[in-house]
N, C-alpha and C positions, 0 to 999 in steps of 0.2 A: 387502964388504957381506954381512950376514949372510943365510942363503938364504928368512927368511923375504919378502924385498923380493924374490928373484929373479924374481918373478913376483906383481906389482901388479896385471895386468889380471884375473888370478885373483880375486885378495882383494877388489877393489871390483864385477868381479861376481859372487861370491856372494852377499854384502849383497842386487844387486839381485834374485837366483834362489830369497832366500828365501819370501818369500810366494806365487810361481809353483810353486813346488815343491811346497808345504805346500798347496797352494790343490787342487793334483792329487789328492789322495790324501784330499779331506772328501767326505764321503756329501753324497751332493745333499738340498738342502733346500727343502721349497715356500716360494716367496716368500709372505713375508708383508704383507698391504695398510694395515697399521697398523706406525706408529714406533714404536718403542723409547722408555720412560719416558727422559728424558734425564738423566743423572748427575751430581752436580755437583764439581767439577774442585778437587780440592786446592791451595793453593799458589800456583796460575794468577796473574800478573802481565797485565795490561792497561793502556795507556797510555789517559788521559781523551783521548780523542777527539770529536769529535762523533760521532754515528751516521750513518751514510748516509742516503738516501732511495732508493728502488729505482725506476730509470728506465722500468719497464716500467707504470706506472700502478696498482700495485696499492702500499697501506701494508705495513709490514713484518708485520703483525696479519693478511694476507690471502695470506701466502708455503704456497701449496698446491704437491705433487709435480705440479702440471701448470706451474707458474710458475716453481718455483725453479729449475732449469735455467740460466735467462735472468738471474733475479736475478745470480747464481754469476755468470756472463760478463759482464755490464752493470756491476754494482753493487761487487764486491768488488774491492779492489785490493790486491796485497802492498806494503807501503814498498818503496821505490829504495834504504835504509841500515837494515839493522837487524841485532840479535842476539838468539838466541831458543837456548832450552836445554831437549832435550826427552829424555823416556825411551822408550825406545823395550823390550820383554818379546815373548819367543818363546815359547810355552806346547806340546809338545807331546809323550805319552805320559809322561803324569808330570815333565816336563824342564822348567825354563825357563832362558833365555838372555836376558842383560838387558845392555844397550848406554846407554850415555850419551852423545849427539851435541850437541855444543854447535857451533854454529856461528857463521859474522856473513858476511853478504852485502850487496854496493854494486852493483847492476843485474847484470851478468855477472861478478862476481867472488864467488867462494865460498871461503873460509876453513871449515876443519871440524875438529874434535878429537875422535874416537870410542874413547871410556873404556869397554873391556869386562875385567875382572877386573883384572889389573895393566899391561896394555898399552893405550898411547895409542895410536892409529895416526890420522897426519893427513893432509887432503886442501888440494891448491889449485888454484884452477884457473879458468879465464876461460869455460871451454867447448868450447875447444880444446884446450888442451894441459892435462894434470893432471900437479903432483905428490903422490908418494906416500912417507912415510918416519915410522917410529917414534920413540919420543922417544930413544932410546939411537942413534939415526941419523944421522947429520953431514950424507950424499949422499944426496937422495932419488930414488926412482925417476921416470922422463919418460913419461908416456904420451902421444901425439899421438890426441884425438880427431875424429871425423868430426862433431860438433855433432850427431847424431842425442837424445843421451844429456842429460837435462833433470842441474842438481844435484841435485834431491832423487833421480831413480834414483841418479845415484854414488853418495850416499847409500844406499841404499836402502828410500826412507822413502816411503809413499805423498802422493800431494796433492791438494788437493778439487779443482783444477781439469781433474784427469778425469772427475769426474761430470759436468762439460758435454757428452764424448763419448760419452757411453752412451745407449741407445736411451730414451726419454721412458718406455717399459714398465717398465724397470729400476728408477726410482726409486718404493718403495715407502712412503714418510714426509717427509713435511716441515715443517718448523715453527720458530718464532725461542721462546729457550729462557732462562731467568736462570739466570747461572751465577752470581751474585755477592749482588746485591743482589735482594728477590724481586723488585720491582715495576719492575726496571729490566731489559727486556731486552738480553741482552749476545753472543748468540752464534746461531748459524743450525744447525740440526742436522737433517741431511740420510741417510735410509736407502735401503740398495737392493740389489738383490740381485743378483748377475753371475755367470753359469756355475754357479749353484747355489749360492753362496757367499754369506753378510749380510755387510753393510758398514756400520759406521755412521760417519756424521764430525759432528765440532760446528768449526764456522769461526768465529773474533770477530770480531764486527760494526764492533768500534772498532779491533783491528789491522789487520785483513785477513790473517792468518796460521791456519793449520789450527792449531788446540790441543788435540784430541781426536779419534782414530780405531781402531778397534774390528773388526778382521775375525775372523768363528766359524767355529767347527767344532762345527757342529751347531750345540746353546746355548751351549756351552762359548769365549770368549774363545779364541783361539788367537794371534792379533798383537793388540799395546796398544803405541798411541803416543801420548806424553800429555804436553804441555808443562807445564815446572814455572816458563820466565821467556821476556819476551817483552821487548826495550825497540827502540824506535827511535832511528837512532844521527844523527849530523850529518857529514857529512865534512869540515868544519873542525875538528873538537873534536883536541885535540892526541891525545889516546892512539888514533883511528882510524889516526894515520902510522906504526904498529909493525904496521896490520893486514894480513893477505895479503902473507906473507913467508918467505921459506925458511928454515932452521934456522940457514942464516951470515947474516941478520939481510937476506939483499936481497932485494928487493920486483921480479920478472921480469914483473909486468903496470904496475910505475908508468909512468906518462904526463910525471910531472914531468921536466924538462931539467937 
């Protein structure tokens, strides 16, 4: 095996050490009590869904940094089968580092392909145990984990539904935003500021998946992740039975007999 795999637990936490790292070393910023103009998202794929309704009695037209919290937790739900393909850019002294994570998940199963220059490196994994191995790889590496670890940290991708655990102070903006059509809101866009660090996220109202999130240094953008496709999958459909599979073609979490 070659020795970039000798040491997997390495390479999936860095992924997640990166914005901890970089998050150390930003000049503190005064939180700001107003949101961010919201951006509107290239390319962005959305599935016609209905919209939600927010269980907490307020209309979507009425989503203030005192409510959306609850919204977030009550209201949003990620699909049980989907695939989503997102960019993910590292910005920092002049540098960027730019990652293509294309994933597909069925409740606790995580398939992942992450495209950064000419190496693929894949992940799988139920939550428990992950493999890890490149596309020039045959044997992937085993790691047993303690379920502490969500997929999107293996990943090392942030998720909105940590802004449900931040202090109610933290979030500094909140508001439902059109990314597509103007008159049709399509997405929740949520600011806040933690340890001195802005954060913006925009979550779709019709997937229920993060499609846009924004951490600075200073004003300057310093992490950009930014969905470019989004579909929701069926676990009948024939080409899901090739999904979450090792590189000799066997499938170590099917259920099937």
């Amino acid at each position: 095996m070659k020795s970039r795999s000798l040491k997997p637990a390495v390479l999936v936490l860095a992924a997640v050490l990166i914005l901890a790292l970089l998050a150390a070393i930003v000049i503190t910023q005064t939180a700001r009590s107003r949101a961010e103009q919201a951006i509107t998202l290239p390319g962005a794929s959305y599935a016609p869904e209905e919209q939600p309704q927010t269980s907490t009695g307020e209309s979507l037209a009425e989503i203030t940094p005192q409510n959306v919290q609850a919204v977030l937790a009550q209201t949003l739900i990620r699909p049980t089968f989907y695939h989503q393909i997102l960019t993910a850019a590292l910005q920092a002294d002049g540098f960027t580092r730019t990652q293509q994570i294309e994933l597909w998940r069925q409740d606790a199963l995580l398939q992942a392909d992450i495209t950064q220059d000419d190496s693929v490196r894949h992940l799988l994994t139920d939550g428990q145990t992950l493999y890890v191995w490149y596309d020039d790889e045959t044997t992937p590496s085993v790691i047993q984990l303690d379920g502490s670890a969500s997929g999107d940290e293996l990943l090392g991708v942030p998720t909105y539904e940590a802004l449900t655990e931040l202090p109610r102070t933290a979030i500094t903006g909140a508001e439902v935003v059109s990314l597509t059509e103007p008159d049709e809101p399509s997405c929740l866009f949520v600011s806040c500021v933690q340890n001195g660090v802005r954060q913006e996220y925009w979550v779709s109202l019709t997937s229920g998946l993060l499609c846009k999130q924004i951490t600075y240094s200073g004003e300057e953008p310093m992490y950009t992740l930014e969905q470019t496709l989004s579909e929701r999958l069926t676990a009948g459909d024939e080409a899901a039975q090739a999904l979450f599979a090792l590189p000799d073609g066997t499938q170590p979490f099917s259920t099937a007999e």
